[in-house]
C-alpha positions in Angstrom: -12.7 17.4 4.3 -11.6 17.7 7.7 -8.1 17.7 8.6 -8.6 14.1 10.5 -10.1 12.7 7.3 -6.8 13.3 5.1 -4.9 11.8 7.8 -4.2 8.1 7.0 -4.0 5.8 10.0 -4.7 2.4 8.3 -2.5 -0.2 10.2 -1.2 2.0 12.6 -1.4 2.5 16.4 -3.3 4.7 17.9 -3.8 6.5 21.5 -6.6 8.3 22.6 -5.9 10.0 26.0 -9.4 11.1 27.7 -11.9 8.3 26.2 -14.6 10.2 27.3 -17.6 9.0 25.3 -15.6 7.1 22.7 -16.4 8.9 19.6 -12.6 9.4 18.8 -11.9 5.8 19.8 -14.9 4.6 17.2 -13.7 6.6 14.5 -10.0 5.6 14.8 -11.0 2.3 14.6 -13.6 2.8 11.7 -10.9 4.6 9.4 -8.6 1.2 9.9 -6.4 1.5 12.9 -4.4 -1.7 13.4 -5.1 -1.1 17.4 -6.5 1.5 19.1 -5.7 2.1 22.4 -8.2 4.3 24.7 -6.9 5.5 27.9 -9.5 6.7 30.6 -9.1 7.3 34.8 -12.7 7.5 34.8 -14.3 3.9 34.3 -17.9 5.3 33.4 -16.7 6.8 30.3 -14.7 3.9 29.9 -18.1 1.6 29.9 -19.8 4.0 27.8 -17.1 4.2 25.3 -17.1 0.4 25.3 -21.1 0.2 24.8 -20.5 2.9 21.7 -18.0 0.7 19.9 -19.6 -1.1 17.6 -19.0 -4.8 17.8 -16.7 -5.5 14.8 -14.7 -3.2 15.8 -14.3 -4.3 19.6 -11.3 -6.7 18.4 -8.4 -3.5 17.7 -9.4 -1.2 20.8 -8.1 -2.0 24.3 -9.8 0.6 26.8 -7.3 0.9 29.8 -8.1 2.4 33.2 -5.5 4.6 34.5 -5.0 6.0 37.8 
């Protein structure tokens, strides 16, 4: 067991600085984060990470462009 897996973050909020492809994004928001919020200046890996996501899990994760 990894050292993310022991880590409970059901019903919490979560940041993810550097989206790049998403995978930490998807698997916050797989393990049960209330909201997940994924924080990108690049907007391609902010449309990729979007496309990864899958869809039931589109409702807790707010991608955010930053400058």
């Amino acid at each position: 067991m990894s050292a993310m897996d022991r880590l409970n973050i059901k019903g919490l909020i979560c940041l993810e600085a550097g989206t790049g492809a998403g995978h930490m994004t998807c698997y916050l928001a797989k393990r049960g984060a209330k909201l997940v919020y994924s924080i990108s200046n690049n907007q391609e890996h902010l449309d990729c990470a979007r496309k990864e996501l899958p869809k039931k899990y589109i409702k807790n994760v707010r991608f955010i462009k930053a400058d």
